[in-house]
N, C-alpha and C positions, 0 to 999 in steps of 0.2 A: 862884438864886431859884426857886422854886415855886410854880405856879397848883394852888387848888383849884379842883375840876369837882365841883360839891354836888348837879351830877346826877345821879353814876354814885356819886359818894362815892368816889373815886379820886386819887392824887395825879399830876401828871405832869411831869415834869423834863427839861429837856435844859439842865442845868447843866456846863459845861466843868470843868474838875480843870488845875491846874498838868500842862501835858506839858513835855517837852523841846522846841528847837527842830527836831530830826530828826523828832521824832515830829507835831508838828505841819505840817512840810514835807510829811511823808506823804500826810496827809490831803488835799494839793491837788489828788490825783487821778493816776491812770495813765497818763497821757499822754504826759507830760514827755522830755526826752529822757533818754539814759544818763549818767551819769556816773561814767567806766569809772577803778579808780586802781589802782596795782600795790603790790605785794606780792611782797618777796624772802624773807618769811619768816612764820612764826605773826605777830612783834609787830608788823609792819609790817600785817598781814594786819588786826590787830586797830585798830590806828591808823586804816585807810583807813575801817574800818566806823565805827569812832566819827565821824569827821570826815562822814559822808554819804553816804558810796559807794554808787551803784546799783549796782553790779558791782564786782568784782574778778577783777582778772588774776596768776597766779602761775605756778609754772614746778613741775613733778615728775618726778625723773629727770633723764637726761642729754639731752634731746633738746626744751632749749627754748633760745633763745637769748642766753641767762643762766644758760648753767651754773656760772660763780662765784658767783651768789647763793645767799643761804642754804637757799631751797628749802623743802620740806616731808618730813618721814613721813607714813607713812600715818596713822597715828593724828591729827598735827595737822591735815593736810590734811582729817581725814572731822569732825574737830571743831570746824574755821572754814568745811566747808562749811556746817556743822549751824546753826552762827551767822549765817553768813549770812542764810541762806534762815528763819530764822526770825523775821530783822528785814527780812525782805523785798529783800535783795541776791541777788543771780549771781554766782557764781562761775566764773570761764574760766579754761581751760590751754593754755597756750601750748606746741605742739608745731611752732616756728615755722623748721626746720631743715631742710635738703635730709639724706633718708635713705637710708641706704644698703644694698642688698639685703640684707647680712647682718643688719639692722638690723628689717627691715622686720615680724617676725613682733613681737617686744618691744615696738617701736612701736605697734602695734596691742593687745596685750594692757594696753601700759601705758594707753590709749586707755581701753580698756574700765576696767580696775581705777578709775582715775581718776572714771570717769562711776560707777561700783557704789559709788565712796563718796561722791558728792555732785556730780561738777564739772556743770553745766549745759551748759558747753559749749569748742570747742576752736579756737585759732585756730592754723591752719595752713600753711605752707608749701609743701610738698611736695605736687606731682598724682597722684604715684603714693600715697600715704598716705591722701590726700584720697579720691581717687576706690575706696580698697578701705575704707575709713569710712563711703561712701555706699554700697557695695554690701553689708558685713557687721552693721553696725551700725546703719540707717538712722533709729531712734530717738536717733542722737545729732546736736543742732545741731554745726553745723559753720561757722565764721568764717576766710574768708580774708585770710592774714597782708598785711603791706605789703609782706613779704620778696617776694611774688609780683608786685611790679610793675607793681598794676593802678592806671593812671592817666588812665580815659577809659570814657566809657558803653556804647560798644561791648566793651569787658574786663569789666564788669561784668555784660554782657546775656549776655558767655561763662559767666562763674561762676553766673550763676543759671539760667541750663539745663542745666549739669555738676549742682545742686542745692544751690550753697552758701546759708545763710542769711543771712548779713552778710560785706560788702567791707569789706576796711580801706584805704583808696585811699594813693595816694602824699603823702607830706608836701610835696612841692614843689608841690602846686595851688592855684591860689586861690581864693577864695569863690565869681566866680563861674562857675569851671571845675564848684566841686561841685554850683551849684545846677543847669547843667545834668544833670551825668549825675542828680541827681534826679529833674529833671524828665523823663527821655530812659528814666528807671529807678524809678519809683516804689514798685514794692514792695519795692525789695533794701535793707534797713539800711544804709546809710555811716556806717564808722566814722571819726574824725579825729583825727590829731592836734593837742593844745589846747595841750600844755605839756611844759618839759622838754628834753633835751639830742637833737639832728635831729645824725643822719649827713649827713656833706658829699657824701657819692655816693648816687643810687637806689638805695635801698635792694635785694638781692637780686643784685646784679650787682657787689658790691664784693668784689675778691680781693684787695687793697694786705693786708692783715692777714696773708693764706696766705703772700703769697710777700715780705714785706719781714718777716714776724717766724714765721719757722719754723714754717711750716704753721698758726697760731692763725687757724683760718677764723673769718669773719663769716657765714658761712653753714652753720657747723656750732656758735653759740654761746661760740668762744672769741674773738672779738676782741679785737685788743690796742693797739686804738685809735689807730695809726701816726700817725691823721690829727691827732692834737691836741699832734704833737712840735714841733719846727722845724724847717722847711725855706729853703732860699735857691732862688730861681730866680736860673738863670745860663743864658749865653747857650753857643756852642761856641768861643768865647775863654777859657771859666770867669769869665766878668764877672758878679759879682753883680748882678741887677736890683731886688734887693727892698728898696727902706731898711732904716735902721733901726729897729725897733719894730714891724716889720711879718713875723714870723718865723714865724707859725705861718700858712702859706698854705692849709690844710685844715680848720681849726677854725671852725665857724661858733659862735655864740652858741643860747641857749637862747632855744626856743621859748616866745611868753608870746598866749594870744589869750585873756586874761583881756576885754578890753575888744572883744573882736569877737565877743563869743556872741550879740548879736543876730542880727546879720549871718550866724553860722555855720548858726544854729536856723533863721532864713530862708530859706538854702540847701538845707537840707534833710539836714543832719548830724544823724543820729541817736544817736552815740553819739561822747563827746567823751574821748581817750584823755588821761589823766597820764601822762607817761612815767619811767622811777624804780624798777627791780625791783632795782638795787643802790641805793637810796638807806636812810636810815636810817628808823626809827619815825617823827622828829620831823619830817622833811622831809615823809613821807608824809602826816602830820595836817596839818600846815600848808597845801602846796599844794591839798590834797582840801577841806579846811574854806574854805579862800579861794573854790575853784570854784563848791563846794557853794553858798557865798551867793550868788555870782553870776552862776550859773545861777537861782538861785531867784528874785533881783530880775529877771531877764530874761523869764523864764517870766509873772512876774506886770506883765510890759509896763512898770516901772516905772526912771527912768532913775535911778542913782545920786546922791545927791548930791558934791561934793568933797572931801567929810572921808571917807563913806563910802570913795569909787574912792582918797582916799589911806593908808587902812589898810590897804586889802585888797592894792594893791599893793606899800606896805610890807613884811607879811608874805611875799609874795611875793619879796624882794630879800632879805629877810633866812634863805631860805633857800637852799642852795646853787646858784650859776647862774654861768655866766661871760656876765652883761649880759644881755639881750632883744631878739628880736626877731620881730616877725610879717612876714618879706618875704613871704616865700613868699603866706601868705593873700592880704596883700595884689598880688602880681600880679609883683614886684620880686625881683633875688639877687642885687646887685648890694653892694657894699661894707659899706652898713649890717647885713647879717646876720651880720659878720663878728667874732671876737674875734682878730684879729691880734694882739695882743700878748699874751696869756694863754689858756693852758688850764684853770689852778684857781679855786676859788671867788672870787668878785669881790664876794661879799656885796652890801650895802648901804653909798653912802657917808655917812659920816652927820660928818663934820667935817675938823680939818688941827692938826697941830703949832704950836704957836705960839710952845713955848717947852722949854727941860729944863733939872731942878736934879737934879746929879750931887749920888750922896749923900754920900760924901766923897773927898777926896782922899786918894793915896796917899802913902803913908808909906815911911821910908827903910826898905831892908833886907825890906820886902815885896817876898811869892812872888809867882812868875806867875799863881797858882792867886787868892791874894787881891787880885791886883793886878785878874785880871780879874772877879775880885766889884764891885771898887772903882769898875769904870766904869759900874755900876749905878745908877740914877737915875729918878728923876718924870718923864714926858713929858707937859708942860701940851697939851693939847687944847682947841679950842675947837668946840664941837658946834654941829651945821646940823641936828640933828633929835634926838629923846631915843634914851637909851637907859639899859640896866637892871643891877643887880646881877647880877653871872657872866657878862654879855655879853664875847667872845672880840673884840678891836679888831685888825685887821691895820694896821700903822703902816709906809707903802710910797711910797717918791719916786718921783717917773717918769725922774728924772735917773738912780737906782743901782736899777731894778727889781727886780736878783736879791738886793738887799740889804734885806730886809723883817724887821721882828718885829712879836710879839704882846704884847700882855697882857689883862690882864683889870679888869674894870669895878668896882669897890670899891662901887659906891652909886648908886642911879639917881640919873638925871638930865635935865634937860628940853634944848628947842633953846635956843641963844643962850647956854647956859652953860659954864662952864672947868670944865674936871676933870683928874685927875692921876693917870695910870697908868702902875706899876712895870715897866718894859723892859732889857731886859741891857746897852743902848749909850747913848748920846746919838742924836737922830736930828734931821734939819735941819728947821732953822723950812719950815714950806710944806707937809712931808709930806702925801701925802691917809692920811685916817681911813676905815675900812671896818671893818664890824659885817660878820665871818665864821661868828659861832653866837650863836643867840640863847638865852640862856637860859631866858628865857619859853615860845619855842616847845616846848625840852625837858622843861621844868617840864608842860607843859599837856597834853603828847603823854603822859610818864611819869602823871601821873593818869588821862587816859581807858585806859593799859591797866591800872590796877589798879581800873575797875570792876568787878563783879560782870556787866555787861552792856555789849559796847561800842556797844550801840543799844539800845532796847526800841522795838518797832514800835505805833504806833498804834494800839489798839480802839475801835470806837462798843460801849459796853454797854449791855444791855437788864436789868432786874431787872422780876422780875411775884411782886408778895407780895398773893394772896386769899386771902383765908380760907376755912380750906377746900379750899387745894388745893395742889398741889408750889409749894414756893420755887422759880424757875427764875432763871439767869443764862444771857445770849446776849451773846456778842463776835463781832464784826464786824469783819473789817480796812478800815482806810479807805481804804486805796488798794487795794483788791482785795475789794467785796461779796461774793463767790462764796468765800472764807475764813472760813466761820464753823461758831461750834461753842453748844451748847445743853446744861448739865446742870439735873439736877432736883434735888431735895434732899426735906427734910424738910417734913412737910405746916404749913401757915399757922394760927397759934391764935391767939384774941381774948388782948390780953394781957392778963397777970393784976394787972401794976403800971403803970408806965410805956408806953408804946403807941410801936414804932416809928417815925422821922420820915424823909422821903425825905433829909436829910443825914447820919443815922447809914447810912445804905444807901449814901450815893456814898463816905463814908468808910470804911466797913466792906471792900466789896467793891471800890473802888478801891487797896487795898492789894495791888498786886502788883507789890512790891518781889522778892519770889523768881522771880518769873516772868519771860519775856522780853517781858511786853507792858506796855502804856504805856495809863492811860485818854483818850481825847480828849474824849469827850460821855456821858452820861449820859440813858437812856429810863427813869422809873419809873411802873409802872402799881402802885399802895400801896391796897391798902383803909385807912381807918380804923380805926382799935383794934387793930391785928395785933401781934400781940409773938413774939419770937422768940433764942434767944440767939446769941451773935454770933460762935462757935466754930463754929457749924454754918453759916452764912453763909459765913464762909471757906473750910469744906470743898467745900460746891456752888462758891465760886468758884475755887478752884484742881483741881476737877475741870474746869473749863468752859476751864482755860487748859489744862489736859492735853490736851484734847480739840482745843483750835485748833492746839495742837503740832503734834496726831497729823494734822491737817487739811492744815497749811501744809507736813509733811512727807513728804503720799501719792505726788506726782511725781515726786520724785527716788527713795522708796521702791520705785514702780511699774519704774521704770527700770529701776534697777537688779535686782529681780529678774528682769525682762526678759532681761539681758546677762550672767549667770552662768552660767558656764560656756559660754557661746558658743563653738563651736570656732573658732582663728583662724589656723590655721595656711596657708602659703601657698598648698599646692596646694586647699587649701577656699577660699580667701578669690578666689583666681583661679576656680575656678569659680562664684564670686558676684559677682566682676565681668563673667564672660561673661553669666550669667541678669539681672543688670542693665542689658546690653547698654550697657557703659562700654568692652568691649574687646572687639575680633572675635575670635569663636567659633573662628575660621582661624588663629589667632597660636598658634605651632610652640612648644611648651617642650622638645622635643626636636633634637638635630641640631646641625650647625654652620651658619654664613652660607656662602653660597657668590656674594657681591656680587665679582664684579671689584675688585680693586684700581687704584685710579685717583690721580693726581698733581693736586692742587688750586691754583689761586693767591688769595690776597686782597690787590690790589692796591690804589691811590690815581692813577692815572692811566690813559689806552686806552696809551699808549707803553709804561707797565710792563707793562701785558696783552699787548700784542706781547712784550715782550722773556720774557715766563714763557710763553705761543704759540711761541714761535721755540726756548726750551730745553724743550720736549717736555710741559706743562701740559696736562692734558685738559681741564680744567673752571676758567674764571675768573670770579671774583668781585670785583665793582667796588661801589664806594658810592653810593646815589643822588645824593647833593651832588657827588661826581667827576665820575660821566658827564653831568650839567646842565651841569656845568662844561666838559666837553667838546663838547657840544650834541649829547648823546642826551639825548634829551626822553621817550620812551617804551618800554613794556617790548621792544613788537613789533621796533625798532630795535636795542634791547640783544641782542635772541635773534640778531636777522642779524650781529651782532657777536661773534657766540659770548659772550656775557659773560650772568652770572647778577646782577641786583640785589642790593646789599645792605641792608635797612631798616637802620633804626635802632633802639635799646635801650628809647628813649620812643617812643612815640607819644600825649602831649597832644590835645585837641580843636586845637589850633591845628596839630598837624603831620598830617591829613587830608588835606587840598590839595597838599602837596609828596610823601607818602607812597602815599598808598591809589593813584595812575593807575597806580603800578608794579606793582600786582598782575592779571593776566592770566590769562584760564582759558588752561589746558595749559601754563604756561608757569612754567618754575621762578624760585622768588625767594626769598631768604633774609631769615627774618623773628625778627626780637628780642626779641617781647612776643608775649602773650594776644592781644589788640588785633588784631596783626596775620593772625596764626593763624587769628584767630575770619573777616575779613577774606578769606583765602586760601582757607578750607574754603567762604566763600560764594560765592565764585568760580572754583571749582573749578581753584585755583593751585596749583601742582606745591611747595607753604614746605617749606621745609630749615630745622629750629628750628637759631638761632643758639647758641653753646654758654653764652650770656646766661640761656638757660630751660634750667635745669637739670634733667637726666634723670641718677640716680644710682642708681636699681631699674628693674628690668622693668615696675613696672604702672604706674609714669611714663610709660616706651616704651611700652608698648601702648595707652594710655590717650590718650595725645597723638597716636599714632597713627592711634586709632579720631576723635580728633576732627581729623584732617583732616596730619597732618604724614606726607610721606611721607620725611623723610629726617634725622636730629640729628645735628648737631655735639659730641661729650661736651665737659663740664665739664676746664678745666686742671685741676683739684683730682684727680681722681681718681688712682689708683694704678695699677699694670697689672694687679693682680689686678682690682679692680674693673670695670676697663674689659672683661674677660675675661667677667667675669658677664653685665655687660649684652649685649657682643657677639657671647657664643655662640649665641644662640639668636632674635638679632634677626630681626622682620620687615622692618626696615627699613637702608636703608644707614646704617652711621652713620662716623663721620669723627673726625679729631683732628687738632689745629694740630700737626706734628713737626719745625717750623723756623718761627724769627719771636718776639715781645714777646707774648705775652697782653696784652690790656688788661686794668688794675685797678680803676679806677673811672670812673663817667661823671658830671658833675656837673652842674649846672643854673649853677652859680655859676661864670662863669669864670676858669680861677687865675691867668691874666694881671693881671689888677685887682691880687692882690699889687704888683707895682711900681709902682703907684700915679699910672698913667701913661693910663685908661682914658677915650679918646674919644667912648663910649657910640655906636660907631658898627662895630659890627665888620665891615662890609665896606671901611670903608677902614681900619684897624686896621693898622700897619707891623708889630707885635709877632707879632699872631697869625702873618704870613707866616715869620717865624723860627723857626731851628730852639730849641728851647729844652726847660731841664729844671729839676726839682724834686731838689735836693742834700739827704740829709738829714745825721742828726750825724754817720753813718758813713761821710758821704764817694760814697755811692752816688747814681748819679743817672738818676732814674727820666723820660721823655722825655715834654713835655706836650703835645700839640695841641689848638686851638681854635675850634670849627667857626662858621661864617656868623651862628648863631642866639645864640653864646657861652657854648654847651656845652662841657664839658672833658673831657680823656682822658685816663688816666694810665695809662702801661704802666710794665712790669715793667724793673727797672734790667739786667738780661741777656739774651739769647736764650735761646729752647729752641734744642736739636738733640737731638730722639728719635731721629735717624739709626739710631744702634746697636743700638733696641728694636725697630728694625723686626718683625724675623725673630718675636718677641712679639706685636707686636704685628697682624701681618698672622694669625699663628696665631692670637689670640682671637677676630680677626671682625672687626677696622677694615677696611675698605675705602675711604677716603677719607683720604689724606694730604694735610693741608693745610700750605702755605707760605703764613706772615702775613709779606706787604712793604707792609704799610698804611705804614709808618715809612720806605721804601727804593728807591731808585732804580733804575731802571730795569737797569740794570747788575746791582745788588744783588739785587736778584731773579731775573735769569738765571743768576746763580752759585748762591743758593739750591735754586731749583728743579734746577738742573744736580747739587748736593751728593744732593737726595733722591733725584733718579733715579739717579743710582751707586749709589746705598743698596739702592735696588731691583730693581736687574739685578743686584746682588751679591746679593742674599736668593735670586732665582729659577735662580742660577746655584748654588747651594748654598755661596756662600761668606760671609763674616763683612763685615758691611759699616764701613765705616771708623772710626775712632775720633771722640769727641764733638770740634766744631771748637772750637779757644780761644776763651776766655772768654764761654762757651758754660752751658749746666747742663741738669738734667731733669726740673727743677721738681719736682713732685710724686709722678711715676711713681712714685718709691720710697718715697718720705718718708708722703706722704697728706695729706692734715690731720685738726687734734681734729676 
């Protein structure tokens, strides 16, 4: 509609135009939170954007934690950032991997190349990568990964004085763990997880991948997902504890906080992750387009109705999940997170067997080959919910689980109706029905990427036709004023027949079909009688989209020529973490260590500390939950006991009060996390970073250093060469476990609950006092314990003994040999400890120290991992 102004003799319009609904979502304003969705490849890439994405997350090169996804070229990756950012999305790369010295100069240029072709920004792992990004690069945002562990306001007040821009916190916190550190951290972004498949261990500190499947770390991108096989908990009888049906003791279910975005936005989550960089196109539109909407009904305060909340969850089940759940948010790890009986898709259930007509019966003198055609048949269904032409049915009893087939959907069909789908067998009345692919979803995802545009973003357009003076068109992006562009054209003439009207104008120059933009509102300021023809109308307007192009593409333009050719090589990059004053100016890159060699213990008792005291131990370390237990209550007490604290891996806002009184000025204490680190350096505590916080380059060690670590534990993953790297030239003592279990994962969920036995009380708990282990198919079994709070810990199914590498190993620069008897009896650890001192009077005597002890290995020393 159009008002005349018979004042001015002007026409003026602010008529809408059919937009899309993304483009109209736009227009709500900047505010909003993120809604982050991944990308394992260009289509997926293009999937996230059509369905809504504020951001995208993708992977480039070998050094993101999805190196089997498909990943990018340069070419696609600088053509979906171009897309993006043109419809108004982010683009992030995931460099979410502990790096390794040799590693470290490529990492960095791939950093750079990355950001010169479009990426916005990078979400990272590593302190040492991190911290020579903020010193070489410092025009590039920087987002820390979840692989780093951070799950408390104090770790986030560390990362945002190191200079990160956005935290990705731990997925096991709940809502209103995040609202405080918002409130305790208001300016740092929190990112969250919203949706999608959660690791059973904190994230960052899981090795079960390295060392139960041939070195495929989770901390270098190959994981090989150990946790989602079968295991039995058995006792030291070999007595199974875990029923039937209950087999997969590591597999939690998929993340779903489709219905807690109020609550999350409340909290103070700014940016809500999908998780999905191996999932396909169609998964990717689905989940991102479900969010998309409800995020958007959230945003605009409105509650869903229940036809709405049951579509959107629908689609949500009908794309790949094994089941849902929100524990974590909600406060809970307790059973319900659980997929105990399955690792693969669980779809949607949508009905049950009712009935089957075999097609026919077999005949005399029929083959095996036609016999088994012949068992071929109809399986009648009766449906509890619709479903559609080419939709994929998994047909599955819970009596014969491993005995499942498929077919396919002949013709849609509603709830409460029979349908008849062709299967290879007969299958028993009762069956449950599950919709495993939807065909729709496929259909709908396969059209958004054969757009011409998988968004077009939003403009307010302005047209001004006087007579008399330039045609002008102005676009304006709706969620970002400060994007706009202005061409002129051809001068304004009274017309000669016909007299333009302000609908041939929203018509005319609303035509921007070839362009990436989308009209939302229409400004016309029209003299009367102006005529003009309508070829040159479109050339001013598709100069004026050239022109918002060139607009909406200056910052990442700017950047990047910023970052070219930057030199990046290490001994530059270290001299720009020193002028950044990330690392002291004092840190030697020359020379060898000359730390003393010293015999270490980590015990679970003060008895085992005598008994590794009494076999020649210089330095013991005990657990805080031990020494309570033994009634050292304080660090002061611990130091008179010769014994060093050990934190823990988490540190939550709820474990402050049992954690933080162990920290002491002057006084050494071994610490697990950021958290506690940040904690030590304020207190001016002597923290030995646990080999939990991985140090795998020098500007890690230095880095970690400068902020407050005067001494590490390396990572079991390393090699000896690597170890070699970091130890030659250290400032600080560093150490290695060379007898004892590595732990492999730490979990929030306790795996005791598998036997199905759990008194929701774990200090009187009979189970947790037992010795007990996790059996997988191979027969190995890896040893569980479970602490007071009903945390779990899974070590590794063998010993180390580095015994042998000693002579290696003392030549690169370890000075700190540790013996891990967290698992071992007082007894057991005086033998241990007694095995590494032989080891070590034979190095200094010049002789060959003993051979590796049975059933023994050397983990990674040699092997490494991807």
């Amino acid at each position: 509609m159009t008002d005349r102004l018979a004042s001015s003799g002007t026409t003026s319009c602010a008529a809408p135009v059919p937009a899309s609904p993304a483009a109209m979502t736009s227009c709500a304003g900047a505010s909003r939170p993120e809604l982050l969705a991944p990308a394992g490849g260009p289509e997926a890439f293009t999937a996230a954007l059509a369905a809504g994405a504020d951001a995208i997350y993708c992977g480039m090169g070998s050094f993101n934690a999805r190196r089997k996804a498909e990943n990018f070229t340069d070419d696609s990756f600088e053509a979906a950032c171009r897309a993006a950012h043109l419809a108004g999305a982010r683009v992030y790369v995931t460099v979410n991997i502990v790096i390794k010295e040799s590693e470290l100069t490529r990492a960095l240029k791939l950093i750079r190349r990355c950001a010169v072709l479009g990426a916005d920004a990078f979400i990272i792992q590593d302190w040492g990568l991190f911290a020579a990004v903020r010193a070489c690069m410092p025009e590039v945002e920087t987002h820390i990964s979840t692989q780093a562990n951070i799950h408390d306001a104090r770790g986030v007040a560390w990362c945002r004085e190191a200079g990160a821009d956005r935290v990705t916190l731990s997925r096991e916190l709940s809502v209103p763990e995040i609202a405080a550190i918002h409130e305790a951290e208001p300016t740092v972004e929190l990112e969250v997880f919203a949706h999608g498949s959660i690791c059973f261990s904190y994230s960052g500190v899981c090795l079960l991948s390295s060392f139960a499947c041939a070195g495929r770390s989770a901390n270098r991108g190959m994981c090989a997902q150990p946790c989602r096989l079968p295991y039995e908990l058995v006792d030291e009888s070999g007595r199974v504890l875990s029923p039937a049906g209950r087999e997969r003791a590591l597999c939690p279910r998929d993340n779903n906080t489709v219905e807690l975005l109020p609550e999350l936005l409340a909290a103070g989550a700014h940016a809500l992750k999908l998780e999905g960089r191996m999932k396909a196109p169609e998964y990717v539109f689905a989940v991102t387009d479900a969010y998309r909407g409800a995020l958007d009904t959230a945003m605009e305060g409105r509650t869903p109705d229940d036809s709405e909340r049951s579509a959107r969850n629908r689609q949500l089940k009908r794309c790949f999940n094994r089941d849902f759940t929100s524990a974590y948010q909600e406060g809970c790890s307790g059973d319900e997170m659980m997929s105990y009986e399955r690792s693969n898709n669980r779809g949607e259930l949508v009905g049950e067997v009712v009935g089957f007509t075999p097609r026919r019966a077999r005949t005399k003198g029929e083959s095996m080959r036609d016999a088994a055609r012949g068992a071929r048949g109809m399986a009648c269904i009766r449906l509890d919910a619709p479903v559609g032409a080419g939709d994929l049915l998994e047909l599955r009893h819970d009596r014969e689980p491993d005995k499942f087939l498929t077919g396919l959907v002949r013709a849609d069909a509603f709830a409460g109706s029979e349908i008849e789908v062709e299967v290879a067998r007969p299958m028993p009345t009762g069956c449950k029905v599950r919709l495993i692919r939807s065909q729709r979803a496929l259909d709908v995802a396969d059209a958004a990427l054969h757009r011409p545009f998988a968004r077009k973003r939003a403009v307010d357009v302005r047209i001004v036709a006087r007579l008399g003076e330039p045609f002008v068109v102005e676009l304006t992006c709706c969620e970002d004023p400060s994007l706009a562009a202005r061409a002129e054209g051809f001068t304004v003439e009274t017309a000669r027949s016909r007299a333009v009207t302000a609908d041939d104008l929203i018509e005319h120059v609303g035509r921007m079909g070839s362009s990436p933009f989308e009209a939302a509102s229409f400004a016309i300021e029209l003299d009367e009688d102006c005529g003009m023809g309508f070829s040159a109308v479109h050339r001013v307007r598709t100069e004026a989209c050239a022109e918002l192009e060139g607009a909406i593409l200056v910052p990442a333009r700017t950047r990047a020529e910023a970052l070219t050719g930057r030199k990046l090589d290490l001994r530059t990059c270290r001299r720009a973490l020193q002028r950044a004053g990330l690392v002291d100016t004092t840190t030697s890159t020359e020379g060898h260590s000359s730390f003393t060699p010293v015999i270490c213990a980590s015990v679970a008792s003060l008895e085992a500390a005598e008994a590794a005291r009494r076999a020649e131990a210089e330095r013991i370390y005990v657990s805080t939950d031990a020494l309570e237990q033994a009634g050292v209550t304080d660090p002061e007490h611990a130091s008179e006991l010769g014994i060093i604290p050990v934190l823990d891996e988490v540190c939550r806002a709820g474990d402050h009060e049992r954690l933080d009184r162990w920290v002491a000025p002057g006084l050494p204490v071994a610490v697990g996390n950021i958290s506690e680190l940040a904690l030590a350096a304020e207190r001016d505590a002597l923290a030995e970073l646990r080999s939990c916080i991985p140090v795998h380059n020098t500007f890690c060690r230095d880095f970690l250093a400068h902020r407050g670590a005067q001494a590490a534990w390396l990572s079991p993953e390393l090699t000896l060469n690597e170890i070699a790297e970091l130890a030659r030239t250290t400032p600080l003592p560093l150490g290695l476990m060379v007898s004892g279990r590595p732990r492999v994962m730490t979990s929030e969920h306790c795996i005791l609950q598998v036997a199905d036995r759990c008194i929701h009380d774990c200090a009187r708990c009979r189970l947790r006092t037992k010795r007990l282990w996790l059996k997988n198919i191979d027969g190995k079994r890896f040893p569980v314990e479970t602490d007071i709070r009903g945390r779990s810990r899974l070590y590794t199914d063998r010993a180390l003994d580095l015994t042998p590498q000693l002579p290696q190993l003392l030549e690169a620069g370890v000075s700190r040999l540790l013996v891990d008897g967290t698992l071992d009896s007082p007894a057991e650890v005086a033998e241990q400890v007694a095995h590494v001192r032989r080891a070590l009077e034979a190095v200094r005597a010049g002789r060959r120290p003993a051979e590796r002890e049975p059933d023994t290995f050397a983990g990674c020393l040699f092997v490494g991992v991807d």
